[in-house]
N, C-alpha and C positions, 0 to 999 in steps of 0.2 A: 091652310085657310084659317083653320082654330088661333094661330099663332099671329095673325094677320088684325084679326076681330081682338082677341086679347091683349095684342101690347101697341101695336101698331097703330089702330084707327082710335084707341083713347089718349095715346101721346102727342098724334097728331092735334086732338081736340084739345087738351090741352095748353101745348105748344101756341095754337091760333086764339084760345083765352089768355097766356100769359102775353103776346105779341099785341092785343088788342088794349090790354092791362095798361102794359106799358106808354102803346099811344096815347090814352088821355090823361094818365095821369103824368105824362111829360108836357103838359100843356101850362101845370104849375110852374117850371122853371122859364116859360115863353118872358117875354117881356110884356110890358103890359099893356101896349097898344097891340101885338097880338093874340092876348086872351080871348079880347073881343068879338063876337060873331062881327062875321061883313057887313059893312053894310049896305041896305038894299036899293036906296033912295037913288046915288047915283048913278047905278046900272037902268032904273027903271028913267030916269030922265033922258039918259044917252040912249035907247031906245025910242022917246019918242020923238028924236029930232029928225026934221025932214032930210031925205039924201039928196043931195044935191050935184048935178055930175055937170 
């Protein structure tokens, strides 16, 4: 269990901060229409239109 708590669960943590590293700082090579956050304008309009059946 010593062995587990010592190398194991600080490798893991780690491992999921170098993993998380990497995703945003891979957002510098995106292009640059997806840098961008989304945006929100036109999801909130396609919800306010009537459904029509």
């Amino acid at each position: 269990m010593s062995i587990i708590r010592s190398y194991i669960i600080p490798l893991l943590i780690v491992l999921i901060f170098g993993v998380a590293l990497l995703a945003v700082s891979s957002r510098i090579f995106l292009p640059d229409d997806m840098v961008s956050p989304a945006p929100i304008e036109d999801s909130i309009e396609s919800n306010n239109q009537p459904i029509t059946n």
